[in-house]
C-alpha positions in Angstrom: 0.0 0.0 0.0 1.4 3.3 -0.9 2.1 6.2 1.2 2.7 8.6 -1.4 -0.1 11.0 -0.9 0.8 11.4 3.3 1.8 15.2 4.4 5.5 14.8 5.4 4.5 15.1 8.7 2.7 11.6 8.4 5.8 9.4 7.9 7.4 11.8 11.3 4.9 10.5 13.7 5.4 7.9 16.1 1.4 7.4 17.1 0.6 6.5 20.8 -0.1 3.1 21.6 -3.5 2.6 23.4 -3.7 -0.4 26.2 -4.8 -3.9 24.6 -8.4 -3.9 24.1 -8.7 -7.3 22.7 -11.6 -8.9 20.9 -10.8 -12.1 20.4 -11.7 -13.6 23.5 -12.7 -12.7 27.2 -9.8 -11.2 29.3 -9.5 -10.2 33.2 -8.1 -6.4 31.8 -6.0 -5.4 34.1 -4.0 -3.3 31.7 -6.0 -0.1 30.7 -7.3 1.5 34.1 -10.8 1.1 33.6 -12.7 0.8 36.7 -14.2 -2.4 37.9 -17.4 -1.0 38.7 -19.8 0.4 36.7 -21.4 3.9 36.2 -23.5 5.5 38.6 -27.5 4.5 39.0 -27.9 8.0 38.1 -25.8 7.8 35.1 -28.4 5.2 33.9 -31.1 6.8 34.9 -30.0 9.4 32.4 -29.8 7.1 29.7 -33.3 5.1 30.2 -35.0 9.0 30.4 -32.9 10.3 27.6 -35.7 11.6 24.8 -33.9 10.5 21.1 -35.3 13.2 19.9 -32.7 15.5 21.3 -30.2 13.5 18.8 -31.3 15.6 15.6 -30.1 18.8 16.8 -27.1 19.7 17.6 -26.0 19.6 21.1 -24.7 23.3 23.2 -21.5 24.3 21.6 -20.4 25.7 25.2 -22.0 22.7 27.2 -23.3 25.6 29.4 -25.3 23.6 31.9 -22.1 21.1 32.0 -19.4 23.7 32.6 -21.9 25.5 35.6 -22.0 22.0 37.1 -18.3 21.6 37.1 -18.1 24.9 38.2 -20.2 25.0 41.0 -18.4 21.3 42.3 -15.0 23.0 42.1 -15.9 26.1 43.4 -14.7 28.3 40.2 -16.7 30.1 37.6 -18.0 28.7 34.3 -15.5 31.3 32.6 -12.9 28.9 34.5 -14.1 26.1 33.0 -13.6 24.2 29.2 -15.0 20.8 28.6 -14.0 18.5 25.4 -14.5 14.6 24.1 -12.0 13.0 26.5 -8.8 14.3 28.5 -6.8 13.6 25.8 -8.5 16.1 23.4 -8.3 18.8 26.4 -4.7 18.0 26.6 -4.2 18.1 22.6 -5.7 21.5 22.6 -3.7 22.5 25.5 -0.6 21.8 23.7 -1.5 23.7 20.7 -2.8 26.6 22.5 -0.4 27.2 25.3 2.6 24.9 25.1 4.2 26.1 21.5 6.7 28.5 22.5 10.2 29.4 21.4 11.4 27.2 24.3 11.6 23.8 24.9 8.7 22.6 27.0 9.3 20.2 30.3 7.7 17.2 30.9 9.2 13.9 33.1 11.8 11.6 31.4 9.0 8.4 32.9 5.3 10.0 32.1 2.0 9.7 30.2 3.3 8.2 26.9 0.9 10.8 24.5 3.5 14.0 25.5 5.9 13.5 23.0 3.3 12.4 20.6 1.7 15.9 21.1 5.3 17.1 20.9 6.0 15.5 17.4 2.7 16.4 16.2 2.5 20.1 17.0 6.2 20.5 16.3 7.0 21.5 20.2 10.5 21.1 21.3 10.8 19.4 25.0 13.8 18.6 27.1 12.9 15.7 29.7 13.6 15.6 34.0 14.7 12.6 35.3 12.5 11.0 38.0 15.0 10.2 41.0 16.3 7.1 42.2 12.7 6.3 43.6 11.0 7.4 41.0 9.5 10.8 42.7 9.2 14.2 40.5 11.7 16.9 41.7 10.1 20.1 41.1 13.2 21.8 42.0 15.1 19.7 39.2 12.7 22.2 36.4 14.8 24.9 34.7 13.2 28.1 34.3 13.2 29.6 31.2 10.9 26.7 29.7 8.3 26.9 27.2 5.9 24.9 29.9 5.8 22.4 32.2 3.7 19.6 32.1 3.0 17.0 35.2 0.8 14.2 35.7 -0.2 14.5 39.3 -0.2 11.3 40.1 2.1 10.3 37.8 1.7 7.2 35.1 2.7 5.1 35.4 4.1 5.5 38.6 1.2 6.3 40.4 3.3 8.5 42.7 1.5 11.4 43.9 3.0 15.3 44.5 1.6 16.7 47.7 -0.3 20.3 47.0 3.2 22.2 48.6 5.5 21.0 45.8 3.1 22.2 43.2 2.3 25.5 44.6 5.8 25.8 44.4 6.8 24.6 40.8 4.0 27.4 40.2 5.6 30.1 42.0 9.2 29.5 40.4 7.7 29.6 37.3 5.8 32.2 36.9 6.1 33.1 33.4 5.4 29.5 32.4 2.1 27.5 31.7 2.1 24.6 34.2 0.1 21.8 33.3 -1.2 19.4 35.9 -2.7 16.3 34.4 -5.0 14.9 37.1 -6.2 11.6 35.9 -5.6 9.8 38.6 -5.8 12.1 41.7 -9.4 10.6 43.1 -7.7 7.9 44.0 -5.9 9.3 47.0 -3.6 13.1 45.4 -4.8 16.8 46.5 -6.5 18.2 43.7 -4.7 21.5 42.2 -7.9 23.5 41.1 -7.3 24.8 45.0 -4.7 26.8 43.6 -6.5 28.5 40.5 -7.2 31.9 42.1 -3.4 32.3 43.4 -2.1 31.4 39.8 -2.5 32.6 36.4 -0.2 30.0 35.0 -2.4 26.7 36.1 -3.8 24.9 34.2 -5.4 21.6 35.8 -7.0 18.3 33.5 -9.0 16.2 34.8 -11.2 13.9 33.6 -14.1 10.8 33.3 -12.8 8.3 32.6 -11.0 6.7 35.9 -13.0 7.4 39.1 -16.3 8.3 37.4 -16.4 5.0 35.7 -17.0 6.8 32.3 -14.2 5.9 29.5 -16.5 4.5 27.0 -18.1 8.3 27.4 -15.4 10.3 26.2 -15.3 13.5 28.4 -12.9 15.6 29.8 -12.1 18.7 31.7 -9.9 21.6 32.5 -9.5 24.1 35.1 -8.0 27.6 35.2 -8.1 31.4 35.0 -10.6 33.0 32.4 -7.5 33.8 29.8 -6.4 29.9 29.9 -10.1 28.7 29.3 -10.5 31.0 26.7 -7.3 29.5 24.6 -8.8 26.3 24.5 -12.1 27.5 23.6 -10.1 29.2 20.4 -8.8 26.4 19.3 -11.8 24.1 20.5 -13.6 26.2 17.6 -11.2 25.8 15.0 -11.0 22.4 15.3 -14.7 21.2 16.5 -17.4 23.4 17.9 -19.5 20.6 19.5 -17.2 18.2 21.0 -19.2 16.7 23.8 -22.6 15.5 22.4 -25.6 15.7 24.0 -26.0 12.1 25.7 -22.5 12.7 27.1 -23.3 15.7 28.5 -26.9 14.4 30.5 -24.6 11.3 31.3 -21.8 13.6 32.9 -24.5 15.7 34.8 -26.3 12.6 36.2 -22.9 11.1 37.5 -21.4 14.9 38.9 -25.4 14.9 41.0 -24.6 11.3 42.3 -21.6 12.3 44.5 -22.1 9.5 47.4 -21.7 6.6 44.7 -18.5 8.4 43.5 -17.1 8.6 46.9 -18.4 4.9 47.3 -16.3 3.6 44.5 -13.4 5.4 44.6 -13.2 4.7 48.4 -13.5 0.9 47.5 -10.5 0.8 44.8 -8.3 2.4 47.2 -9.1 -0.3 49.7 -8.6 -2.4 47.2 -5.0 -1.1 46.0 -3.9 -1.7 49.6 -4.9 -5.4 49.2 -3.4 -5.9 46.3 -0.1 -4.2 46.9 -0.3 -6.5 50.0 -0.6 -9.1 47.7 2.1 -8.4 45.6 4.5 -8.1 48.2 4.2 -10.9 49.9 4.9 -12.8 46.3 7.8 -10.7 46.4 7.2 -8.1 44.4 7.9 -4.5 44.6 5.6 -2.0 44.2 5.6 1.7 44.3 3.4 3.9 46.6 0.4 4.1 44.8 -2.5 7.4 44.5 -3.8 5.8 41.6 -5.9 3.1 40.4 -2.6 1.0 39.4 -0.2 -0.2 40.9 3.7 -0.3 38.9 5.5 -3.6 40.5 8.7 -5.5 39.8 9.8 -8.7 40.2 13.0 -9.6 41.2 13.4 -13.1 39.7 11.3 -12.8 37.3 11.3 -10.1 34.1 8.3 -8.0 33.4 8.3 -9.4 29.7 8.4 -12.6 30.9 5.5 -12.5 33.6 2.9 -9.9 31.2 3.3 -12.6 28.5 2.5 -15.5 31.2 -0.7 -13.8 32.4 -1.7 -12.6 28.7 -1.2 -16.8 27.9 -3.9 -17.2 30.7 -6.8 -15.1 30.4 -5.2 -11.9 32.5 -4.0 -8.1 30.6 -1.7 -5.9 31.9 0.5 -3.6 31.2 4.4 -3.7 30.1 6.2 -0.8 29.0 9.4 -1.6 26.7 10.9 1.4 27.2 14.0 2.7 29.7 14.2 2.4 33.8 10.0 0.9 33.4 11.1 -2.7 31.3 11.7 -4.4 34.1 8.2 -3.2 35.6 4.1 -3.9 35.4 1.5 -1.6 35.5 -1.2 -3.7 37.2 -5.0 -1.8 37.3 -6.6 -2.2 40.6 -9.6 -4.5 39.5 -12.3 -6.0 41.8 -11.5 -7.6 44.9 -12.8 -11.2 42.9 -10.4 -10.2 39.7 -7.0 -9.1 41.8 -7.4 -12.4 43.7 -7.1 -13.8 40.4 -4.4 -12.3 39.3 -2.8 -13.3 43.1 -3.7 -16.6 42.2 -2.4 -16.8 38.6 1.2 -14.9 39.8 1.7 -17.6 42.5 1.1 -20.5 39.8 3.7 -18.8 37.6 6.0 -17.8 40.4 6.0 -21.5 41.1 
């Protein structure tokens, strides 16, 4: 098959690689941080009451009722606000709108695996910081002079959480810098940043769905910041797609932000479970790194990471193996249900022998 009609650009990119979504046959996924449980009631309730005849018209360009929602839960102002079809678009736009500078931007040298695609694609320069010996972001390790900064807070796949003091502090020596803080994971046990907003006109905080509100087939995200931020994103937002989140999505993301004890419920019940499970894990003698997330990144010491993902694959059980430097020789193990970590307990110890 020819290539010959590809922009140049085309045969420069090295696309990211999405977690194993296999449809062969039935897998315990362990490998794509999903959570085991499903959406709210209210989120269903949504969907049983939602009238199809909404779906002819096109849905609220601004997701006005959406953005008030967030608002109001966060404590900001709608003008603070900007939604978009999954945390990765946010991000995308985010990088286009704020992170192409004359500078190189800064980002971990062990982080989300879509930065440098971003990077490639928007033709960004970057310059990576090493994690430290424990794998732990130094914010005192980041230059200034930088064309950004951007942090997953907790990190992937480390799962290692900054407390709220290191941040405010990467803000303030950075002042003439966008500071992205890609919050994911941070349900699962991090201080969220959006405290920080009013203080700093450089923040700029992601969140999103798909993790702790049990919504990645949905495809919504979110960011946070001062009115000037928001409004870059909604520039390029409408340049690139003025109705991102449809109108289903949007109902669906009200019902589950109304429904806050079953979000507390489930998030409480994967952190208990990530304690379990990293109890698990060590006593097959494993390490694992202290986890804010939904995952858990663990190593074996007689046993390579290759070795063990391709054993569990062989047996019904995804996770997650990164071939790339200081993570080969590691896992990245989503927290799952209580029944489908014993599993996996019981599947390592046959292996382990």
């Amino acid at each position: 098959m020819s290539n010959r009609f590809w922009s140049p650009i085309v045969n420069e990119l090295d696309p990211y690689v999405p977690g194993e979504q296999p449809q062969d046959q039935q897998y315990i996924k362990l490998n794509t941080n999903e959570s085991p449980y499903p959406p709210a009631p209210a989120v269903a309730a949504a969907l049983a009451s939602f009238d199809c005849e909404q779906l002819r018209r096109y849905p609220d360009p601004e997701s006005l009722e959406l953005r008030d929602a967030l608002a109001e839960y966060h404590g900001l102002a709608r003008a603070q606000v900007f939604v978009g079809n999954g945390s990765d678009e946010v991000l995308a736009h985010a990088f286009q709108a704020l992170l192409q500078k004359s500078s190189p931007i800064l980002y971990p040298d062990i982080s989300y695996s879509f930065y440098p695609v971003y990077c490639a694609l928007y033709r960004i320069e970057y310059a990576t910081v090493p994690l430290d010996a424990e794998f732990r972001i130094d914010v005192d390790a980041y230059r200034p002079g930088n064309g950004g900064i951007i942090i997953a807070n907790p990190n992937a796949p480390t799962g290692i959480a900054l407390p709220l003091a290191a941040i405010r502090r990467l803000l303030a020596n950075h002042r003439d810098s966008v500071v992205i803080i890609d919050e994911a994971y941070v349900d699962f046990g991090a201080e969220s940043a959006t405290s920080l907003i009013e203080d700093f006109d450089n923040l700029l905080v992601v969140q999103t769905f798909s993790k702790s509100r049990n919504l990645a087939g949905l495809r919504l995200g979110a960011a946070f910041g001062q009115a000037p931020l928001i409004e870059a994103l909604q520039r390029i937002k409408n340049s690139f797609n003025s109705y991102p989140v449809d109108s289903l999505a949007g109902a669906c993301a009200l019902a589950s932000i109304a429904d806050e004890d079953y979000f507390q419920k489930c998030r409480q019940r994967i952190i208990a479970s990530r304690e379990r499970l990293a109890d698990g894990l060590t006593a097959l003698d494993f390490e694992t790194l202290p986890s804010n997330s939904n995952f858990l990144l663990a190593s074996h010491a007689g046993r390579p990471a290759q070795a063990l993902y391709l054993e569990l694959k062989n047996i019904g059980i995804l996770v997650r193996h990164f071939n790339k430097p200081r993570i080969d020789n590691w896992l990245r193990i989503t927290v799952g249900s209580d029944a489908e970590c014993d599993r996996l307990l019981e599947a390592l110890r046959q292996i382990l022998g």
